[in-house]
VOGU-3710 file (C-alpha; in Angstrom, 3 decimals, decimal comma):
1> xxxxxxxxxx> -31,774/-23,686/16,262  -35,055/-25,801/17,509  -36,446/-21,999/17,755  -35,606/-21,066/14,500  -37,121/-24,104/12,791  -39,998/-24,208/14,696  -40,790/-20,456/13,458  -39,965/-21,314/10,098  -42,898/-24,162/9,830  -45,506/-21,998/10,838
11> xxxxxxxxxx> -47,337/-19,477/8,730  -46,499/-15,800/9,030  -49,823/-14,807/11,421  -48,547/-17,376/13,283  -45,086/-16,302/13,700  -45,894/-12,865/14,625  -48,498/-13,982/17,328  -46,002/-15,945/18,360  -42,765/-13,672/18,775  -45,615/-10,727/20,180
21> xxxxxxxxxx> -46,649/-13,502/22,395  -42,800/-14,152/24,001  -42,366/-10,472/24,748  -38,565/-10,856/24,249  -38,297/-8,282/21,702  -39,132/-4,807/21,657  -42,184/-3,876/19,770  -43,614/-0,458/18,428  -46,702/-0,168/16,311  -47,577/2,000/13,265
31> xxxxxxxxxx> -50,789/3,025/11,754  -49,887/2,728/7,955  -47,111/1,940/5,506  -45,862/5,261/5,020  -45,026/5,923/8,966  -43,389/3,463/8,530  -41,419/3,882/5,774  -40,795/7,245/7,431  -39,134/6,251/10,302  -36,533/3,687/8,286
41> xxxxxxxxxx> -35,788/6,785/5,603  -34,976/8,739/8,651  -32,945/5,828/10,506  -31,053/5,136/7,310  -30,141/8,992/6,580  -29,013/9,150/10,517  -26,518/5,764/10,479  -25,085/7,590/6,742  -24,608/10,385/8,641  -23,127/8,689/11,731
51> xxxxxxxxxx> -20,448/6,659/9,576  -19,914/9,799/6,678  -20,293/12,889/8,569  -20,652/15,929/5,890  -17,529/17,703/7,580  -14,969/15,059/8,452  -12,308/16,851/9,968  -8,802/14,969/9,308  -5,442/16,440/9,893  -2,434/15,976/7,622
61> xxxxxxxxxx> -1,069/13,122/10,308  -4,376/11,107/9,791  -4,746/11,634/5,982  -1,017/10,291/6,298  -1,252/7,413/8,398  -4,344/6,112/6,135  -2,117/6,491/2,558  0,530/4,733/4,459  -1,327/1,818/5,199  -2,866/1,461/1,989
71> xxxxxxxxxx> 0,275/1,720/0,406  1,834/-1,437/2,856  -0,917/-3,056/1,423  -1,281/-2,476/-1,962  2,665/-3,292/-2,211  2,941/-6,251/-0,483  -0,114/-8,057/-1,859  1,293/-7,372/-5,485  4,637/-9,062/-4,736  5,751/-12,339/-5,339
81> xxxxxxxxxx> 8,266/-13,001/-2,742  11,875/-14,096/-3,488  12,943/-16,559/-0,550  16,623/-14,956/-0,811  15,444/-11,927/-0,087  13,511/-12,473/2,626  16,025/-14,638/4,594  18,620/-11,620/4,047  16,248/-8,996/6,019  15,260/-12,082/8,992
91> xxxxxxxxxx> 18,919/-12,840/9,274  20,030/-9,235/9,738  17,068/-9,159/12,394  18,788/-12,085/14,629  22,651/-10,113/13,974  24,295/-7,990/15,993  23,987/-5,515/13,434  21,730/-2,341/13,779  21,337/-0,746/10,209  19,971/-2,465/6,890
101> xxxxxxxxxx> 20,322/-0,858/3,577  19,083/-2,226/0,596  19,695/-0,389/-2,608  18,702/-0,661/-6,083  17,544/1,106/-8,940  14,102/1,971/-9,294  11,599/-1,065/-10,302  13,873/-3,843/-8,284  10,861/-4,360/-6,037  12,796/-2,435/-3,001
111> xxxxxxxxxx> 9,124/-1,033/-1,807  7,323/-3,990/-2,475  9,923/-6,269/-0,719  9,790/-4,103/2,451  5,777/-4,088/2,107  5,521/-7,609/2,246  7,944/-8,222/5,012  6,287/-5,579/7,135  3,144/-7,792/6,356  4,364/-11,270/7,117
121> xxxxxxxxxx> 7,373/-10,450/9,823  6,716/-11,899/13,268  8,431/-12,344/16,153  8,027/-12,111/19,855  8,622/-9,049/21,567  9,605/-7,548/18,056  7,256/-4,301/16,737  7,817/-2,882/13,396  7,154/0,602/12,864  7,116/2,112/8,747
131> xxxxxxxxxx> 6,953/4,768/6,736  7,212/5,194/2,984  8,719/8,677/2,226  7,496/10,764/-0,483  4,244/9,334/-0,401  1,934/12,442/0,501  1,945/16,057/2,162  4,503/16,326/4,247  5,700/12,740/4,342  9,017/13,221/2,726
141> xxxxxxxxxx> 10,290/15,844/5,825  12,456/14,691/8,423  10,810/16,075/11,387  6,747/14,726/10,261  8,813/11,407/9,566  9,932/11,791/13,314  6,625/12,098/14,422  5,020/9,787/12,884  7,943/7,217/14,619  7,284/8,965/17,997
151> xxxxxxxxxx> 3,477/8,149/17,751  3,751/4,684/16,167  6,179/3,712/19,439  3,768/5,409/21,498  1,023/3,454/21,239  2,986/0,511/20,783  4,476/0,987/24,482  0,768/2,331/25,364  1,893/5,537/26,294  -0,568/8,917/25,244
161> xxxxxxxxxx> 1,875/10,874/23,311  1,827/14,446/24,371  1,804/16,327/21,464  -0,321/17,432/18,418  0,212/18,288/14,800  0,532/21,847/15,583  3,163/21,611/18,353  5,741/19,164/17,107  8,353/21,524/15,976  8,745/22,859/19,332
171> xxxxxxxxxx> 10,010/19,051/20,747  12,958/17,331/20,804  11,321/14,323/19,129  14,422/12,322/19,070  15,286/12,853/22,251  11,649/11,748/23,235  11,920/8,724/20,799  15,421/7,461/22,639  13,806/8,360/25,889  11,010/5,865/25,476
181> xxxxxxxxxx> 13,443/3,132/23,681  15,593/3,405/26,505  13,446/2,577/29,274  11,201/0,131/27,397  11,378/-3,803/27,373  10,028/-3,538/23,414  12,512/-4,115/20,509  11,608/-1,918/17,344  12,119/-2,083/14,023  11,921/0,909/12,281
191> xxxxxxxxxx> 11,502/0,469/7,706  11,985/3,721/5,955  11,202/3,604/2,575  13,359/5,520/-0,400  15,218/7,726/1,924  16,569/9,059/-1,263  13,168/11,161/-1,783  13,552/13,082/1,396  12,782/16,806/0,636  16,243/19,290/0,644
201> xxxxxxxxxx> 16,296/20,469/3,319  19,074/21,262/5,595  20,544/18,037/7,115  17,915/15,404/5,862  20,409/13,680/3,304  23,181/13,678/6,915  20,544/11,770/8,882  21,362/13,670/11,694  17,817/13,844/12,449  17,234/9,709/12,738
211> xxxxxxxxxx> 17,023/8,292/16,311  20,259/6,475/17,362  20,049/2,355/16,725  20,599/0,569/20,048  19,736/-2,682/21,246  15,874/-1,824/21,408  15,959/-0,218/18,222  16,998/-1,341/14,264  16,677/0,267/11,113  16,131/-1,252/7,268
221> xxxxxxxxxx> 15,741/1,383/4,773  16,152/0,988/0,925  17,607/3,870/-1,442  18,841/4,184/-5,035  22,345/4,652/-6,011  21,295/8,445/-6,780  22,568/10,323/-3,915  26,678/9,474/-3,051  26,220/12,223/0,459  22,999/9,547/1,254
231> xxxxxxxxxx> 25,138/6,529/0,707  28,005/8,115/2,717  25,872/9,334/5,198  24,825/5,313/5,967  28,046/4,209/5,624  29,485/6,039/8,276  26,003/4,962/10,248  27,670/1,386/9,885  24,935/0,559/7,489  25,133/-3,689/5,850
241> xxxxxxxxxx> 24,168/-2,494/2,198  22,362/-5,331/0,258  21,931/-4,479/-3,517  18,721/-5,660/-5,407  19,888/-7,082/-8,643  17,733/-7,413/-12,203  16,195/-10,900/-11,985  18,766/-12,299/-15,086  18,805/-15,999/-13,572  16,484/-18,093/-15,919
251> xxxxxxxxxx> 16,025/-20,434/-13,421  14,456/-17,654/-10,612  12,621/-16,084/-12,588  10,798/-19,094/-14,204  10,514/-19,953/-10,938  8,345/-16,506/-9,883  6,553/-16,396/-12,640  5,117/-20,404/-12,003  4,995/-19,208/-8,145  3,052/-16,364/-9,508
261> xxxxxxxxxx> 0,375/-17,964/-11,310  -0,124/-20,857/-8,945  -0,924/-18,541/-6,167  -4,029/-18,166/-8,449  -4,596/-21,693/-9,732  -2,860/-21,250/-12,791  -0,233/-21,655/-15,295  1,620/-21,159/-18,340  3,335/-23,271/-20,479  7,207/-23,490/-20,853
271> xxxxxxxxxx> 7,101/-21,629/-24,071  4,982/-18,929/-22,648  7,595/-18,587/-20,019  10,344/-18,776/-22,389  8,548/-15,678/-24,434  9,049/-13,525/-21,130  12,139/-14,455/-20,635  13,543/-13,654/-24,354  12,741/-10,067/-23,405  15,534/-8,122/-21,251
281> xxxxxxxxxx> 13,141/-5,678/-19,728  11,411/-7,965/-17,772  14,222/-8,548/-15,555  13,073/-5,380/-13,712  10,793/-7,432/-10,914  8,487/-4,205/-11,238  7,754/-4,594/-14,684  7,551/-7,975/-14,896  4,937/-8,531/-12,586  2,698/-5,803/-14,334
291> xxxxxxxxxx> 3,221/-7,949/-17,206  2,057/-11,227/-15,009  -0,820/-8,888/-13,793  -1,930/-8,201/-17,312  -1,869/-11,862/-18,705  -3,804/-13,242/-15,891  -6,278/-10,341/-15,530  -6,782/-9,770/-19,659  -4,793/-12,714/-21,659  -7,540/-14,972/-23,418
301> xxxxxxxxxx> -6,641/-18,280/-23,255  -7,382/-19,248/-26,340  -5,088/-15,614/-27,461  -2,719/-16,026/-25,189  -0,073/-16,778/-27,066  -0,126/-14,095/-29,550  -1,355/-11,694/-26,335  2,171/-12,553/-24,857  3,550/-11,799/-28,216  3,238/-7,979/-28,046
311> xxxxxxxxxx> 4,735/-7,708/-25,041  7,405/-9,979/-25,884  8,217/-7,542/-28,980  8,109/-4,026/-26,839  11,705/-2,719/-27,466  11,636/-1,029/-24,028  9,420/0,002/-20,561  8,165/3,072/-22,440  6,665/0,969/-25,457  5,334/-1,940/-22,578
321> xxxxxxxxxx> 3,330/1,346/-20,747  1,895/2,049/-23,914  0,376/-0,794/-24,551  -1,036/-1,281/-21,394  -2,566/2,347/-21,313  -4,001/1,799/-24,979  -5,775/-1,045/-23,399  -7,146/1,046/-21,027  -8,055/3,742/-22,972  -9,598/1,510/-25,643
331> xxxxxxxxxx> -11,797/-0,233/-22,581  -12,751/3,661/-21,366  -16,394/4,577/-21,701  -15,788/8,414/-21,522  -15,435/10,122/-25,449  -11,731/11,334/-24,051  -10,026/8,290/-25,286  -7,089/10,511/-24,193  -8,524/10,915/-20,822  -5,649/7,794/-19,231
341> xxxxxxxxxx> -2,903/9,802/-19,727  -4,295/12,909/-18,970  -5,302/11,568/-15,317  -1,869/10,254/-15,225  -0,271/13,917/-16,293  -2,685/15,789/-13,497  -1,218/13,088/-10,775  2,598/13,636/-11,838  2,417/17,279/-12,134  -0,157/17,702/-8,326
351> xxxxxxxxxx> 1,991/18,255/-5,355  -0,528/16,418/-3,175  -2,232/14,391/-5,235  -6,036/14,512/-6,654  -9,339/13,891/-5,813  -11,694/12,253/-7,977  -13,923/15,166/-7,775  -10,819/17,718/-8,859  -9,539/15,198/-11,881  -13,642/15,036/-12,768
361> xxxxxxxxxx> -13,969/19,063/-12,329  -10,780/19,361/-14,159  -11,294/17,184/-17,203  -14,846/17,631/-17,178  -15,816/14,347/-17,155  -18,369/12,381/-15,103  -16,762/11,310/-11,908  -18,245/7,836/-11,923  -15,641/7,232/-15,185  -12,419/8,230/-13,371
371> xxxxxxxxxx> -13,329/6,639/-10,332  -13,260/3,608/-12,944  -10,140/4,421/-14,569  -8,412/4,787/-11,418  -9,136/1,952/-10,086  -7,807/0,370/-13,000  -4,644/1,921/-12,573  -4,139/1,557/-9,003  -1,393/-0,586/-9,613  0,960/2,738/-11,365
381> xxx> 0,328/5,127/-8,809  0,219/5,335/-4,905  -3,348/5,304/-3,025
//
């Protein structure tokens, strides 16, 4: 500090006499301006290159592990927690009990509730391992879903797993998996998210393929009530089912929406609540928190009242989607003012998703504007 301030009084002759003078740093000289400049272009172009190589070589189990953890946390920080919830997956942890189903229909927050335990869980000599099915190439088949276990334990237990992304079919990975778990000190966790978008294949929906629970090892998945040979498949696994409900106690979900708003330093009034409230289709915890999202990121507070309003009058979730797209397409800079739901059509329809550069090929639109519009919509599709 003295250093500093004593550098900082003296003119700038000075200070370069000064620091020449020490011979603590390295010094290299240049005859003009432009060598200079040179040699930072060139330093600049090599550190872009170092950090985003023109080639970057990335398998399908790297490209996967990165979309998984951006989905843990783009799901868990959008969730509000509900204390009952919560306690229900920590109690199961401290049972006997080995298997932990929650179900629900789609929009309860299953994915979002798992997210944000995965984020906040801790406990000595307890490692959780995840994986959200269906969420890229490959992700929704039993035997990548197996691999990505075997790795995650792997590490965990710092053992180099011996095996590739080429070889894995040829192993036994569940044998390998109960190999490790057997002769390791480390309890496991394992979440599986919406087992009921495994791909068809033979024996995915029988769960032959899972690793067997055992004291080192416990499973929480969630599901819909979609698939009876899933749900028969778990109960025979011994599986504790807990069903996510629609939030249709006043009293809760007054309570989320004020726990909501604080987290941000806000609030609305009881009559604002009451609005939400009137409407039956937020009960869904999904859509009701895209409706929080969109009063505290675009209500006005001197409109908020009437901004509320229109959603409190949308007869259903298709007619609440549509007003939040015509918000977006009405804020879009690009002459498509279709261009929304045509990015939104090209993700449904991909098999493994879209680039910016193949939506901005595709639609023939600068990429800079659906790099925009995608961002503003991370919160409807998966990263």
């Amino acid at each position: 500090p003295f250093f500093c301030k004593t550098l900082h009084a003296l003119p700038v002759k000075e200070v370069k006499t000064t620091l020449l003078n020490q011979d603590r740093y390295p010094v290299k000289y240049y005859t003009s301006k432009e060598e200079l400049g040179e040699f930072i272009k060139e330093d600049i172009l090599k550190s872009l290159h170092d950090f985003f190589p023109s080639k970057m070589e990335i398998d399908d189990l790297a490209s996967s592990n990165s979309i998984q953890k951006g989905i843990l946390r783009a799901k868990s920080e959008s969730y509000t927690p509900i204390n009952n919830y919560i306690d229900y997956i920590n109690n199961f942890v401290i049972s006997p009990q080995r298997l932990f189903v929650i179900r629900g229909e789609s929009g309860t927050g299953k994915s979002a509730l798992l997210a944000y335990w995965i984020k906040h869980f801790e406990k000595e000599g307890i490692s959780v391992v995840y994986h959200f099915v269906n969420t890229a190439y490959n992700c929704d088949e039993p035997d990548f879903i197996l691999l990505r276990l075997y790795i995650d334990i792997c590490h965990v237990v710092n053992i180099v797993p011996n095996i590739t992304i080429d070889n894995y079919h040829q192993l036994d990975l569940q044998n390998e998996i109960n190999i490790i778990l057997a002769e390791s000190q480390r309890k496991f966790i394992y979440v599986i998210d919406g087992l009921n978008q495994l791909a068809k294949t033979k024996d995915a929906y029988t769960l032959a393929w899972l690793p067997k629970t055992s004291q080192n090892l416990k499973i929480i998945c969630s599901i819909t009530n979609e698939n009876p040979d899933l749900f028969i498949s778990l109960d025979n696994k011994s599986g504790i089912f807990y069903d996510l409900d629609l939030i249709n106690d006043v009293t809760v979900c007054s309570q989320l929406i004020c726990n909501y708003f604080s987290s941000y330093g806000k609030k609305l009034s009881a009559s604002q609540i009451g609005k939400i409230q009137s409407n039956n289709i937020y009960q869904k915890p999904l859509v009701l928190f895209l409706l929080l999202n969109e009063i505290r990121l675009h209500g006005n507070f001197d409109e908020l009242n009437s901004f509320i309003a229109q959603f409190q009058s949308c007869k259903d979730e298709v007619s609440f989607f549509n007003l939040i797209f015509s918000r977006l397409e009405n804020e879009n800079i690009s002459n498509n003012k279709q261009v929304v739901g045509d990015i939104l059509l090209l993700l449904a329809i991909s098999r493994n998703g879209l680039s910016d550069t193949d939506i901005s090929s595709i639609l023939n639109i600068p990429q800079i504007h659906v790099s925009t519009l995608l961002y503003k919509c991370h919160q409807f599709i998966s990263p």
